[in-house]
mmCIF file as gemmi writes it, N, C-alpha and C atoms, coordinates in Angstrom:
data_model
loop_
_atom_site.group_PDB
_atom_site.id
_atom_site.type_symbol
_atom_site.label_atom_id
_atom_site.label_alt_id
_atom_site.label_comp_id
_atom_site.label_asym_id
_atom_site.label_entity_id
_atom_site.label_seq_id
_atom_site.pdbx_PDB_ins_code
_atom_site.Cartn_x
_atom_site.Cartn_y
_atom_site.Cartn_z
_atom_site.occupancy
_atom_site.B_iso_or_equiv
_atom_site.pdbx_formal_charge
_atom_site.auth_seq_id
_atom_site.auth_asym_id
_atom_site.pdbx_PDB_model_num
ATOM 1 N N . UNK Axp A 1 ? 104.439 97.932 99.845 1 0 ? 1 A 1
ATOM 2 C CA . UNK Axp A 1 ? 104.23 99.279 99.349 1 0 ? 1 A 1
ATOM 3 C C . UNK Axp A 1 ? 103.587 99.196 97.965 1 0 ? 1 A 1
ATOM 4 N N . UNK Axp A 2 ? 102.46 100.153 97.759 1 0 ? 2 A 1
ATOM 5 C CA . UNK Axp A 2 ? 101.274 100.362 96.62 1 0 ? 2 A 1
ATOM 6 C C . UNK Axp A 2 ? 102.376 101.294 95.977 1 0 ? 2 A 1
ATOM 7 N N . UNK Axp A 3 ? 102.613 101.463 94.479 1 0 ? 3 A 1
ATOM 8 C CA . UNK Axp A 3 ? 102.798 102.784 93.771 1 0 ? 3 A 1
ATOM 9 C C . UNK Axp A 3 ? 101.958 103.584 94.257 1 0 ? 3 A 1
ATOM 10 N N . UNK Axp A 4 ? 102.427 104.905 93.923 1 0 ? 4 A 1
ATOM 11 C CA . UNK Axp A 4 ? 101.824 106.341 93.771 1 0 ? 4 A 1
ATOM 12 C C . UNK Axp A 4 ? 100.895 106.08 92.798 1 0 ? 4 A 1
ATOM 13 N N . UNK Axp A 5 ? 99.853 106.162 92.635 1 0 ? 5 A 1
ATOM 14 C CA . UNK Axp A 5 ? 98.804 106.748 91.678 1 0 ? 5 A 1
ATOM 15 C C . UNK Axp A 5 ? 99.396 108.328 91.074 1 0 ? 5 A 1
ATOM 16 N N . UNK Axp A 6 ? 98.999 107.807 89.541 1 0 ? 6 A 1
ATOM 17 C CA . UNK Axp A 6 ? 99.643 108.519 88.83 1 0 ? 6 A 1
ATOM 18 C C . UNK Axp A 6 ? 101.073 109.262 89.011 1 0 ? 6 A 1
ATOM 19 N N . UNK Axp A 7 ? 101.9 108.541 89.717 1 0 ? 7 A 1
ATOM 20 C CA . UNK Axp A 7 ? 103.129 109.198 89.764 1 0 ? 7 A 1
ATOM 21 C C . UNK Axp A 7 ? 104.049 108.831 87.903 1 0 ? 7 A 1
ATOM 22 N N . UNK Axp A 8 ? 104.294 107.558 87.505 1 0 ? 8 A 1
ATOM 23 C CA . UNK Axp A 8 ? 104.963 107.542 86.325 1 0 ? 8 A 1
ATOM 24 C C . UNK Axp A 8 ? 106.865 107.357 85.912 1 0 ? 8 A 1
ATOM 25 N N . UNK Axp A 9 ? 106.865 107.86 87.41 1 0 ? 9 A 1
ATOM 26 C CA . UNK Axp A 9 ? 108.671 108.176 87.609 1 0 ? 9 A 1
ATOM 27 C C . UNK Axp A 9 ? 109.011 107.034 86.355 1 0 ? 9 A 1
ATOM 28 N N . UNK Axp A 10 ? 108.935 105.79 86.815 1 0 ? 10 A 1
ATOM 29 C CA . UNK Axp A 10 ? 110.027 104.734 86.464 1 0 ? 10 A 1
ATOM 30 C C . UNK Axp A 10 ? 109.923 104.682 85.012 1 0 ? 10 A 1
ATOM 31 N N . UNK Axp A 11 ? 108.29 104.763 84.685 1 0 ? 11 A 1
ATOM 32 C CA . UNK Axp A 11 ? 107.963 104.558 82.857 1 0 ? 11 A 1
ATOM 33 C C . UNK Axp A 11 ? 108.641 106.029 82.11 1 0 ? 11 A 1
ATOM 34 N N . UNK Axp A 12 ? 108.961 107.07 82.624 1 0 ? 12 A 1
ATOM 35 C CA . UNK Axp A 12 ? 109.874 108.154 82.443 1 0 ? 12 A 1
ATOM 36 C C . UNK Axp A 12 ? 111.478 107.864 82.048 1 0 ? 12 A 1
ATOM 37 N N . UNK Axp A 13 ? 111.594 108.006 83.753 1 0 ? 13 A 1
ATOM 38 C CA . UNK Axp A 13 ? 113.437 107.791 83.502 1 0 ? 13 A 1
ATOM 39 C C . UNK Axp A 13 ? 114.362 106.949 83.517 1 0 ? 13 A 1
ATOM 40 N N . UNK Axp A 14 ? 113.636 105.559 83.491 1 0 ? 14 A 1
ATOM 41 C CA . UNK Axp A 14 ? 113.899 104.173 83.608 1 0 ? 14 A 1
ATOM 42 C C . UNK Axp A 14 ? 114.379 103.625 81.849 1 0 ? 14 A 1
ATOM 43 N N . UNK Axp A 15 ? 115.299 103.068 81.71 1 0 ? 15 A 1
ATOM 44 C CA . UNK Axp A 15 ? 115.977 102.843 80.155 1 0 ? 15 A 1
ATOM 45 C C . UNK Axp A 15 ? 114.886 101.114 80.381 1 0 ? 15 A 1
ATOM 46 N N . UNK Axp A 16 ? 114.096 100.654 79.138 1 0 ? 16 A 1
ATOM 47 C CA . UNK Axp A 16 ? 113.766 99.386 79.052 1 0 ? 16 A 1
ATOM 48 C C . UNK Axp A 16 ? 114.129 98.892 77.948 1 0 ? 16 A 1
ATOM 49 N N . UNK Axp A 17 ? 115.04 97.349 78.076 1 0 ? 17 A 1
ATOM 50 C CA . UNK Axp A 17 ? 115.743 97.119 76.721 1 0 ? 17 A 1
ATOM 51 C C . UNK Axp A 17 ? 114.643 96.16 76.453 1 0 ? 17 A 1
ATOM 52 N N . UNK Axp A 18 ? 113.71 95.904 76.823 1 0 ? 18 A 1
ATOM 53 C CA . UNK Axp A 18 ? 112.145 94.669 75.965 1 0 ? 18 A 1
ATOM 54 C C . UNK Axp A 18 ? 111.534 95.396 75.425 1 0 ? 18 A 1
ATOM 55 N N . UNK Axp A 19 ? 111.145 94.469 74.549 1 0 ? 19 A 1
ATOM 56 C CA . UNK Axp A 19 ? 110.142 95.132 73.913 1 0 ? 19 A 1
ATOM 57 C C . UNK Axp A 19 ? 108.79 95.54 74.921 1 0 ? 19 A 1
ATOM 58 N N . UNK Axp A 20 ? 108.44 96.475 74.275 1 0 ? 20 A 1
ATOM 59 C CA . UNK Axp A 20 ? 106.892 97.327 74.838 1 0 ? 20 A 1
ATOM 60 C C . UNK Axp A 20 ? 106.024 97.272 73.341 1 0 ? 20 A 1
ATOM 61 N N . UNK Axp A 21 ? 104.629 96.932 73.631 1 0 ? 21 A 1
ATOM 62 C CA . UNK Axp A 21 ? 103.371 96.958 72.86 1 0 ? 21 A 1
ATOM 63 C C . UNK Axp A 21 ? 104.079 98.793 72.566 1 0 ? 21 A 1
ATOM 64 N N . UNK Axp A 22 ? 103.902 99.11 71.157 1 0 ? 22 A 1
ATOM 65 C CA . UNK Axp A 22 ? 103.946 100.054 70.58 1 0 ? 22 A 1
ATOM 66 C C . UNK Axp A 22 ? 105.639 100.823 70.53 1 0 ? 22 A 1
ATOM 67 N N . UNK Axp A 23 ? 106.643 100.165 71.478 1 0 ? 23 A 1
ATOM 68 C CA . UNK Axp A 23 ? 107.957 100.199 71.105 1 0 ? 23 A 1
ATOM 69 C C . UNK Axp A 23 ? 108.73 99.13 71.505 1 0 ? 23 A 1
ATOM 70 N N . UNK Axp A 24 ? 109.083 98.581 70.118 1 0 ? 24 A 1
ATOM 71 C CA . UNK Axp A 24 ? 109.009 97.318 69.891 1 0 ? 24 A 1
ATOM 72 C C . UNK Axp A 24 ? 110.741 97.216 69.853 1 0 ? 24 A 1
ATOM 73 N N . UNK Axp A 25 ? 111.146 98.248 70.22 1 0 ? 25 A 1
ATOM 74 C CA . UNK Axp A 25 ? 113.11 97.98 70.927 1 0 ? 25 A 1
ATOM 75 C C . UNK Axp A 25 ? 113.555 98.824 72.125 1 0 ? 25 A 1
ATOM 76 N N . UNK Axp A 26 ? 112.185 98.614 72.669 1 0 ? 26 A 1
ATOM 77 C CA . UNK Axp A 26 ? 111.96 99.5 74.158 1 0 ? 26 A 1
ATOM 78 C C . UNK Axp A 26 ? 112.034 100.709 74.378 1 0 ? 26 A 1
ATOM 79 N N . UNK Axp A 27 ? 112.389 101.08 75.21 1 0 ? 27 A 1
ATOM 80 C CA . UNK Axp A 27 ? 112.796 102.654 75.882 1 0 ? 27 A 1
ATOM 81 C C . UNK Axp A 27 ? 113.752 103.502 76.285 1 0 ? 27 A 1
ATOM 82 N N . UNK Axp A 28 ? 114.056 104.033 75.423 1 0 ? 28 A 1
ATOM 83 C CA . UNK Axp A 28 ? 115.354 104.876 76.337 1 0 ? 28 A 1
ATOM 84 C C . UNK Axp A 28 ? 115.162 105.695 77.444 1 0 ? 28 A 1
ATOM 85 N N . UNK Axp A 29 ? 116.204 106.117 78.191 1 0 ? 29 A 1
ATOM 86 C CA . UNK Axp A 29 ? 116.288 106.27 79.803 1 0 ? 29 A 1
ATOM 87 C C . UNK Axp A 29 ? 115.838 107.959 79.665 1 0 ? 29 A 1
ATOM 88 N N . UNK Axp A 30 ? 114.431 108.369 79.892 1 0 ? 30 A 1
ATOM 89 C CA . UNK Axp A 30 ? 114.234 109.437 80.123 1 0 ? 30 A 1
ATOM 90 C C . UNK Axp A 30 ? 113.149 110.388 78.807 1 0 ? 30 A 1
ATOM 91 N N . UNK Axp A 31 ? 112.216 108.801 78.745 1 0 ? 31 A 1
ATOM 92 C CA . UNK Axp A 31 ? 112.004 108.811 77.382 1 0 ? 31 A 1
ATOM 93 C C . UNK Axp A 31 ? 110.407 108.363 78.1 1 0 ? 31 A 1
ATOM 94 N N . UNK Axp A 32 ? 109.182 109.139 77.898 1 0 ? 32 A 1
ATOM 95 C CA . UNK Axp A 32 ? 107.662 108.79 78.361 1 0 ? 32 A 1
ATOM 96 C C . UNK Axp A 32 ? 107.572 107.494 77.617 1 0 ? 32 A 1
ATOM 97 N N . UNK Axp A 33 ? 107.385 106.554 78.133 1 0 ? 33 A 1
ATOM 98 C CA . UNK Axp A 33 ? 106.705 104.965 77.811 1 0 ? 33 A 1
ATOM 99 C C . UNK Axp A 33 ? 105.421 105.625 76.909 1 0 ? 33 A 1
ATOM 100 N N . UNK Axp A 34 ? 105.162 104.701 75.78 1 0 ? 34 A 1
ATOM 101 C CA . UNK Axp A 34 ? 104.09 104.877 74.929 1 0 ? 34 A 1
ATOM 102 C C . UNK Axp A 34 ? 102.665 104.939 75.752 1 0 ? 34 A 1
ATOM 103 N N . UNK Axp A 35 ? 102.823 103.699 76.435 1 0 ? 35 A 1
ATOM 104 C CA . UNK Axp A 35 ? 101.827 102.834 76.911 1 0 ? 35 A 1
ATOM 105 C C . UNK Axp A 35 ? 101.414 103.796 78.642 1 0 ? 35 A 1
ATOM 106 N N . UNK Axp A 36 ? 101.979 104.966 78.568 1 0 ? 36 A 1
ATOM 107 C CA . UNK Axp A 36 ? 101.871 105.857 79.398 1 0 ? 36 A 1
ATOM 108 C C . UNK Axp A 36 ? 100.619 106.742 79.267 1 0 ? 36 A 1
ATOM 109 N N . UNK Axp A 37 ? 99.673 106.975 80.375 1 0 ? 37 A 1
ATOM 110 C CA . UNK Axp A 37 ? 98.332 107.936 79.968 1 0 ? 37 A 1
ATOM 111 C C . UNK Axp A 37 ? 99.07 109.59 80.449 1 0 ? 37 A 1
ATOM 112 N N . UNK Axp A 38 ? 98.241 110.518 80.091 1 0 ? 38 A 1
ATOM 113 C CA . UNK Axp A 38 ? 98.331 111.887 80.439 1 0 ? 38 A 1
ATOM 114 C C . UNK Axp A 38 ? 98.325 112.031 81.984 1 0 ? 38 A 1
ATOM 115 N N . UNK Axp A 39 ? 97.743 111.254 82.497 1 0 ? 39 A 1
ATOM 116 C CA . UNK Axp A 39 ? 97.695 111.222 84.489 1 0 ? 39 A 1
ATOM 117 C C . UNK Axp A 39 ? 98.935 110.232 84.714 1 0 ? 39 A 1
ATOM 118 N N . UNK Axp A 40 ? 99.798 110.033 84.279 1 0 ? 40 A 1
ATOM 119 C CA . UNK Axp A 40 ? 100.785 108.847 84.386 1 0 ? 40 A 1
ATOM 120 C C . UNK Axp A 40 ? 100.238 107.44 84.784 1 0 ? 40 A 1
ATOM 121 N N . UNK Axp A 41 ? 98.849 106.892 84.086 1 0 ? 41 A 1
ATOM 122 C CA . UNK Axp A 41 ? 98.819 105.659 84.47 1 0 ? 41 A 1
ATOM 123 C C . UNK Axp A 41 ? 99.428 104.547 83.187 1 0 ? 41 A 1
ATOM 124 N N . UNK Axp A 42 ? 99.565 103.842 83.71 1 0 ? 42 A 1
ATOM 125 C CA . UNK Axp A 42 ? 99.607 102.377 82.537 1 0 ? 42 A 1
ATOM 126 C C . UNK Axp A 42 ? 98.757 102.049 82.152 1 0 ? 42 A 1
ATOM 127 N N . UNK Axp A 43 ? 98.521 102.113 80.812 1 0 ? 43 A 1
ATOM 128 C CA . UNK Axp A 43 ? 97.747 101.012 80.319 1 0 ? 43 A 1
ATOM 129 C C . UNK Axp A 43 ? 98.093 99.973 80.092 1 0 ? 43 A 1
ATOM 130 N N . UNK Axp A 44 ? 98.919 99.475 80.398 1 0 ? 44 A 1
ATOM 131 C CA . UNK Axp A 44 ? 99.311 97.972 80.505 1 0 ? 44 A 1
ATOM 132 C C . UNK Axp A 44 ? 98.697 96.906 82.001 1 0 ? 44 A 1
ATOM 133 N N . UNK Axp A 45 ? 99.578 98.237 82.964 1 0 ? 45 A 1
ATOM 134 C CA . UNK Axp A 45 ? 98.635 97.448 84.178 1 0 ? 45 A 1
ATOM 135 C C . UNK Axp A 45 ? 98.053 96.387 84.571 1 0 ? 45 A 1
ATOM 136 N N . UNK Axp A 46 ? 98.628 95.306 84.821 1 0 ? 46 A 1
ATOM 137 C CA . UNK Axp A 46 ? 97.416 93.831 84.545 1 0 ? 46 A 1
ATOM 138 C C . UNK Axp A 46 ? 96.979 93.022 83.954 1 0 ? 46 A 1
ATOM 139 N N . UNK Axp A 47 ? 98.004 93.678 82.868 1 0 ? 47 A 1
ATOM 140 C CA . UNK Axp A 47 ? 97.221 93.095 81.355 1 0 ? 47 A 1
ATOM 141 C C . UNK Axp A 47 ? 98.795 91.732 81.264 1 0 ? 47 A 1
ATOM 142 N N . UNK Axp A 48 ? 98.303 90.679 80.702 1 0 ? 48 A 1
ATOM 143 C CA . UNK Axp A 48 ? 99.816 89.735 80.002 1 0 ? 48 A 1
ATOM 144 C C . UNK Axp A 48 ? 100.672 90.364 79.151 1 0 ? 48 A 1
ATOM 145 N N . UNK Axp A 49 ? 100.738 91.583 78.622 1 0 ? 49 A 1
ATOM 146 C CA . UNK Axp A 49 ? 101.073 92.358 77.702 1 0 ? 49 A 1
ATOM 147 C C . UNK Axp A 49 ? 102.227 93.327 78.471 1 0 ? 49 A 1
ATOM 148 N N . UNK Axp A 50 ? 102.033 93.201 79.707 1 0 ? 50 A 1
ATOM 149 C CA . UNK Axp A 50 ? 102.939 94.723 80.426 1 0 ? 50 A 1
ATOM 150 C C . UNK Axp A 50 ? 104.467 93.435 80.313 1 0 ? 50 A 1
ATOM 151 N N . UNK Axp A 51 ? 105.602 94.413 79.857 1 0 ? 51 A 1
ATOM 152 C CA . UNK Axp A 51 ? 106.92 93.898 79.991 1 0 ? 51 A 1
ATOM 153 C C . UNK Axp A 51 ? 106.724 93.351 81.188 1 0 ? 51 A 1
ATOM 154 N N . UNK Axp A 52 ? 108.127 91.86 81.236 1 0 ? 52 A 1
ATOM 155 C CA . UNK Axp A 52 ? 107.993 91.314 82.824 1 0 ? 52 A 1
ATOM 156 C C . UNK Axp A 52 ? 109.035 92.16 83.128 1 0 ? 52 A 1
ATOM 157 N N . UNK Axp A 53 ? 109.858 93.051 82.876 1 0 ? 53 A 1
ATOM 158 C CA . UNK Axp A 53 ? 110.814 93.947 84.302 1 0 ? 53 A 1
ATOM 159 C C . UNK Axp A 53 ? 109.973 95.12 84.62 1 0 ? 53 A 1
ATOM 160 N N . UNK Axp A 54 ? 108.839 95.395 83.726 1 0 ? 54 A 1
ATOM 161 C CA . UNK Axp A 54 ? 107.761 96.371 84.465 1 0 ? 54 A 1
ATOM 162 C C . UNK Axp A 54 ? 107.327 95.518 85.59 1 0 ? 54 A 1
ATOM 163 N N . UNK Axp A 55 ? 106.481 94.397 85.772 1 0 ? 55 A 1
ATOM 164 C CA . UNK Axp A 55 ? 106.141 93.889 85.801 1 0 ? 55 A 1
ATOM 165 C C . UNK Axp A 55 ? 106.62 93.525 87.518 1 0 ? 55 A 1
ATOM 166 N N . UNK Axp A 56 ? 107.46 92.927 87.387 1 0 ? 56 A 1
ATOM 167 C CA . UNK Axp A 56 ? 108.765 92.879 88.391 1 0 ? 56 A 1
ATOM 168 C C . UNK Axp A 56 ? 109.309 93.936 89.643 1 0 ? 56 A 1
ATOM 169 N N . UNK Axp A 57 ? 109.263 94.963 88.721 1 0 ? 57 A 1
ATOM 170 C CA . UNK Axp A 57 ? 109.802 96.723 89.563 1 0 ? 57 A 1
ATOM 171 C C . UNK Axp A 57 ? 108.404 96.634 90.687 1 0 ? 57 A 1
ATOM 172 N N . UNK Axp A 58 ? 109.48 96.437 91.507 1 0 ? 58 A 1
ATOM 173 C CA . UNK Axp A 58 ? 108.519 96.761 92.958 1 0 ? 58 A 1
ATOM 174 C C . UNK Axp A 58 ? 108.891 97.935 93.47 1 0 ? 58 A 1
ATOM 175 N N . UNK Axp A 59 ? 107.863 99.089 93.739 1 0 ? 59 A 1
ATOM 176 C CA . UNK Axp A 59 ? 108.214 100.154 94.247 1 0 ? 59 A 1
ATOM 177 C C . UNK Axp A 59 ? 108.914 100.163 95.784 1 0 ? 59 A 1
ATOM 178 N N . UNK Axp A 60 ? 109.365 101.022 95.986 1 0 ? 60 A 1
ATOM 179 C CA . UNK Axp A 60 ? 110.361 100.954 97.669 1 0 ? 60 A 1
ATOM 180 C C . UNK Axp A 60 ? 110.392 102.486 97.744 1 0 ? 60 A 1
ATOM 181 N N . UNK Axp A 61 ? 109.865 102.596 98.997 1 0 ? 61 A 1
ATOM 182 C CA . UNK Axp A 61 ? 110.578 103.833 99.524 1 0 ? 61 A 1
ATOM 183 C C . UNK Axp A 61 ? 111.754 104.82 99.143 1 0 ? 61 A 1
ATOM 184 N N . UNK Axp A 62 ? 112.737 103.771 98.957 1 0 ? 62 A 1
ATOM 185 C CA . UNK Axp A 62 ? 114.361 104.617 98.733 1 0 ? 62 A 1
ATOM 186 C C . UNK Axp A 62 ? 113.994 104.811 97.202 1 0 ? 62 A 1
ATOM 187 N N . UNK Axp A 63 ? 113.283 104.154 96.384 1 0 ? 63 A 1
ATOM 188 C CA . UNK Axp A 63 ? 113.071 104.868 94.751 1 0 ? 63 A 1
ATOM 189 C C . UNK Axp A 63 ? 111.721 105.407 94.363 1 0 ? 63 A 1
ATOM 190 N N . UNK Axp A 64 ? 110.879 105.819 94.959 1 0 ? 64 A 1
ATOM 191 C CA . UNK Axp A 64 ? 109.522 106.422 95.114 1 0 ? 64 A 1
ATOM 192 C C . UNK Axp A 64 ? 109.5 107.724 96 1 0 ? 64 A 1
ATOM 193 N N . UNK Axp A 65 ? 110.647 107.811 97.279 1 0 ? 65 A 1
ATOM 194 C CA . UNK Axp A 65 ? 110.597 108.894 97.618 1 0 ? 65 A 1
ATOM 195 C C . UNK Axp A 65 ? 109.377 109.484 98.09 1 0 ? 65 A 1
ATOM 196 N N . UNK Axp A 66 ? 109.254 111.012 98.335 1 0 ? 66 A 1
ATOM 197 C CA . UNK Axp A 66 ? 108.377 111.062 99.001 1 0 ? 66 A 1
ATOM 198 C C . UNK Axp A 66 ? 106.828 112.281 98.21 1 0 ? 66 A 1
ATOM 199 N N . UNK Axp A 67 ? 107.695 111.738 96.553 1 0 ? 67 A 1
ATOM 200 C CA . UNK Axp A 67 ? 106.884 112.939 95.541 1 0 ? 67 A 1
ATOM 201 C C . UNK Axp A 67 ? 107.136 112.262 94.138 1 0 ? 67 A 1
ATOM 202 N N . UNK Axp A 68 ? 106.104 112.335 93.452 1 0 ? 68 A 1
ATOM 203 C CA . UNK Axp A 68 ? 106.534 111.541 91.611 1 0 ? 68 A 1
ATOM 204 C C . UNK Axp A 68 ? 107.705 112.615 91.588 1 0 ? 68 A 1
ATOM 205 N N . UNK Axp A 69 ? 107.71 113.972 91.946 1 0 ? 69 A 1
ATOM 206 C CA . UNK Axp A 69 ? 108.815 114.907 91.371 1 0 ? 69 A 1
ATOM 207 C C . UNK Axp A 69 ? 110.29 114.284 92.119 1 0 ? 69 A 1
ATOM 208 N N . UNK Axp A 70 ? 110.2 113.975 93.055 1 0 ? 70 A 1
ATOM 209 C CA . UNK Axp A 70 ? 111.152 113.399 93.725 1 0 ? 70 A 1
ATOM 210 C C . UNK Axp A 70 ? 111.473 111.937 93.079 1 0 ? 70 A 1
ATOM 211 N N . UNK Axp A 71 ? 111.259 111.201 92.96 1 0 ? 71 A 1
ATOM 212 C CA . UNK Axp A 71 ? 111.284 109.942 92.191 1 0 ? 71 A 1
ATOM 213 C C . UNK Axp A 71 ? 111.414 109.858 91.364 1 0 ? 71 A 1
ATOM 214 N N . UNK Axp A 72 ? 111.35 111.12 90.125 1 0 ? 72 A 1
ATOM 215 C CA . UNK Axp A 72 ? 111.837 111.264 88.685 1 0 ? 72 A 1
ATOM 216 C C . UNK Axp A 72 ? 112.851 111.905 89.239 1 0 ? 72 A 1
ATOM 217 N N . UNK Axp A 73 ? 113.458 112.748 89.947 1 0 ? 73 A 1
ATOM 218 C CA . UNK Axp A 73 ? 114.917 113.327 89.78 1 0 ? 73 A 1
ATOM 219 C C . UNK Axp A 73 ? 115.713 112.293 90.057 1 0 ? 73 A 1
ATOM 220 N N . UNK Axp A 74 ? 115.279 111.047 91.624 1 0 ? 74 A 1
ATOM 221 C CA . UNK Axp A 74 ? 115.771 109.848 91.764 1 0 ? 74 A 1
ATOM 222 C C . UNK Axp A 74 ? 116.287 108.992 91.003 1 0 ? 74 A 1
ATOM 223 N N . UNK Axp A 75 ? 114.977 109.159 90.126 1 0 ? 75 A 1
ATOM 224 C CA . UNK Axp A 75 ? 115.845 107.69 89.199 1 0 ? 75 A 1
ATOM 225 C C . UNK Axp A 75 ? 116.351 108.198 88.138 1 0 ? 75 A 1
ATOM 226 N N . UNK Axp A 76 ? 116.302 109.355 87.194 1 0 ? 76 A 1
ATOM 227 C CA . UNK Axp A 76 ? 117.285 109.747 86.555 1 0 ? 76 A 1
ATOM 228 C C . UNK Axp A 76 ? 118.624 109.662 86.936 1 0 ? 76 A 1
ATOM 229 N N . UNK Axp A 77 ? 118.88 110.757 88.032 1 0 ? 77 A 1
ATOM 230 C CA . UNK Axp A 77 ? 120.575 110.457 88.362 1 0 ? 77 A 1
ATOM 231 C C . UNK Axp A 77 ? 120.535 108.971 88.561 1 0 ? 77 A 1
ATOM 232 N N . UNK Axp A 78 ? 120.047 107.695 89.077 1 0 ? 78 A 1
ATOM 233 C CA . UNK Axp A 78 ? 120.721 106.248 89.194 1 0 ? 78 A 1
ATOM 234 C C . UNK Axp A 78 ? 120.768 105.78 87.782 1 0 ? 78 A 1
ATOM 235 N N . UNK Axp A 79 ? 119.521 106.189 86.975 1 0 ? 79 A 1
ATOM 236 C CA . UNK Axp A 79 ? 120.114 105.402 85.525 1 0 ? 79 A 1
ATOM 237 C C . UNK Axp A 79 ? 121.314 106.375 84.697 1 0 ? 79 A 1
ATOM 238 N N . UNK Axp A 80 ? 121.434 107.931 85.199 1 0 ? 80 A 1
ATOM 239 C CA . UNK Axp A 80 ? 122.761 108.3 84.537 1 0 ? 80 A 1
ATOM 240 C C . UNK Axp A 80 ? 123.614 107.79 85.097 1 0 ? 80 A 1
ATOM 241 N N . UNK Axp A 81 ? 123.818 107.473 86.261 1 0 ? 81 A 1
ATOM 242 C CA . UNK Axp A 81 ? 125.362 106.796 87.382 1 0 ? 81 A 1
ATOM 243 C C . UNK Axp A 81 ? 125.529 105.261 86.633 1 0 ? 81 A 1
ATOM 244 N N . UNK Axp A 82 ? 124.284 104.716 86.338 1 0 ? 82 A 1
ATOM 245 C CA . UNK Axp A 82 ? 124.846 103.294 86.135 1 0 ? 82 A 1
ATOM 246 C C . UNK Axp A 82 ? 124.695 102.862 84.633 1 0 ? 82 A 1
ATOM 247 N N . UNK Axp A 83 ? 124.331 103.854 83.882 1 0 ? 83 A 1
ATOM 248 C CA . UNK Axp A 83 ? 124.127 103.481 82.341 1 0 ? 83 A 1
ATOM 249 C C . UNK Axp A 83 ? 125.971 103.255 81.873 1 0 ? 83 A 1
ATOM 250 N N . UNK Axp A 84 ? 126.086 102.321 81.24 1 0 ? 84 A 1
ATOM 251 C CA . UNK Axp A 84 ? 127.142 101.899 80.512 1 0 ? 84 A 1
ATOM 252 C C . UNK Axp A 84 ? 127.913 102.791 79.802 1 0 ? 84 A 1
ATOM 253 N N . UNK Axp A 85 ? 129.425 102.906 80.437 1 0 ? 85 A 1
ATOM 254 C CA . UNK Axp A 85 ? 130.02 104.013 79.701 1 0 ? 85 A 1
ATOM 255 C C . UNK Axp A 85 ? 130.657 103.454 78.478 1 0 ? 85 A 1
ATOM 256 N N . UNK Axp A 86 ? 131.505 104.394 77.614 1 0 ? 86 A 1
ATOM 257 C CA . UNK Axp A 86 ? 131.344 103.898 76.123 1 0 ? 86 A 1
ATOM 258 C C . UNK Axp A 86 ? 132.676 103.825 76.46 1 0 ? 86 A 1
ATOM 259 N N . UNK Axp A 87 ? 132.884 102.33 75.661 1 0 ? 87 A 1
ATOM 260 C CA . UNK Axp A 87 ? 134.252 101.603 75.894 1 0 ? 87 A 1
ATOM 261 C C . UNK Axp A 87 ? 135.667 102.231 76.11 1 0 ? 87 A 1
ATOM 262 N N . UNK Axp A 88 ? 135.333 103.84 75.131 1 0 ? 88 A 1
ATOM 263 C CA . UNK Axp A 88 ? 137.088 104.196 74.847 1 0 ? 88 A 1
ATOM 264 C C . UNK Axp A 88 ? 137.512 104.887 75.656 1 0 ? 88 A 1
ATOM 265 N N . UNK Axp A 89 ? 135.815 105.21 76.601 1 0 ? 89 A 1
ATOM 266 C CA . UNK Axp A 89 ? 136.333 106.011 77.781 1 0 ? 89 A 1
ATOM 267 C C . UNK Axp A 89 ? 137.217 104.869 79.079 1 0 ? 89 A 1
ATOM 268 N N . UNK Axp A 90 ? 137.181 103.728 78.652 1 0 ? 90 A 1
ATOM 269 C CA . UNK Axp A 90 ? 137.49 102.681 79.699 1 0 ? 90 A 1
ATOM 270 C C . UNK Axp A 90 ? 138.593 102.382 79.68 1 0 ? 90 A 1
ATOM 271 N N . UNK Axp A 91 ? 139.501 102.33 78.139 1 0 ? 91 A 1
ATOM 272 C CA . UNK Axp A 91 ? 140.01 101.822 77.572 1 0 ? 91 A 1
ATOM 273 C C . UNK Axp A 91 ? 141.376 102.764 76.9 1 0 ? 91 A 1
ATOM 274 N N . UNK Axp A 92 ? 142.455 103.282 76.511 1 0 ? 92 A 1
ATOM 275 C CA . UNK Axp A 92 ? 143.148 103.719 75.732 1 0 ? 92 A 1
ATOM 276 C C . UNK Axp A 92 ? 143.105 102.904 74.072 1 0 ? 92 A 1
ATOM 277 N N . UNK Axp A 93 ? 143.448 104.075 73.321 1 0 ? 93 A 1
ATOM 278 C CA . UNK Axp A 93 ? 143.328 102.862 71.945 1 0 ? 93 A 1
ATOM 279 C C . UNK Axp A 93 ? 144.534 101.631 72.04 1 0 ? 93 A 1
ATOM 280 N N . UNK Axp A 94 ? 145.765 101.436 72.22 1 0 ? 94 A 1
ATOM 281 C CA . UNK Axp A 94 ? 145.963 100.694 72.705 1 0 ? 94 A 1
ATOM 282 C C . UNK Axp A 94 ? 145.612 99.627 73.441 1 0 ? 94 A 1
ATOM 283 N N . UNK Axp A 95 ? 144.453 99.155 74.11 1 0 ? 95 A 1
ATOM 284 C CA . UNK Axp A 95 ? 143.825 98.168 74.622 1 0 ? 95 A 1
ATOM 285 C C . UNK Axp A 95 ? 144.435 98.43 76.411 1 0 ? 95 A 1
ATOM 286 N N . UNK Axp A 96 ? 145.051 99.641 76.601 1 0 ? 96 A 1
ATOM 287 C CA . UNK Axp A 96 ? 145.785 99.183 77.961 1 0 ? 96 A 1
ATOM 288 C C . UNK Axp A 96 ? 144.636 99.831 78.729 1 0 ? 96 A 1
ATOM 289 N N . UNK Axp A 97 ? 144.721 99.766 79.72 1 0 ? 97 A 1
ATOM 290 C CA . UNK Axp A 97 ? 143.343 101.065 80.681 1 0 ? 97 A 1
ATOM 291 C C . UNK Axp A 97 ? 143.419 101.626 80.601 1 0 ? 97 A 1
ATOM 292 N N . UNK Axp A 98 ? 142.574 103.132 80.938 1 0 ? 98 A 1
ATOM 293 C CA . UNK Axp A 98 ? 142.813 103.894 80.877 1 0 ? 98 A 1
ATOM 294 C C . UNK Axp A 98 ? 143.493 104.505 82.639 1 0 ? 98 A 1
């Protein structure tokens, strides 16, 4: 499977903790990639310069869906479900569980 032309989803709602040419402590989750054009292409694309977990992200069906609009609502809710909750919610101050 080819990406969508100009779809963008992942450089959107995708959190990247590498560095990126022009944000240089990455991306937060829901945050337009620099290196993002106005048609959602990359300019990185091809280049030795594109992060390797860009790089890596192989599009699939089950996260591309069947619309960029669909594939940005997609991967938002998975990076809100799996983004790291903050310790004290895990935890009582006591150290016992919660």
């Amino acid at each position: 499977m080819d990406c969508r032309v100009g779809c963008g989803a992942c450089c959107i709602a995708l959190s990247i903790s590498s560095p990126i040419p022009g944000m240089p402590s990455g991306k937060p989750a829901g945050v337009r990639c620099v290196q993002l054009t106005a048609d959602n292409r990359c300019l990185l694309f091809g280049l030795p310069t594109r992060p390797l977990v860009c790089t890596r992200l192989r599009p699939m069906p089950e996260m591309c869906r069947d619309s960029a609009d669909e594939a940005l609502t997609w991967l938002t809710w998975l990076e809100q479900v799996t983004a790291p909750t903050d310790a004290l919610t895990l935890f009582r101050l006591d150290g016992d569980p919660a």
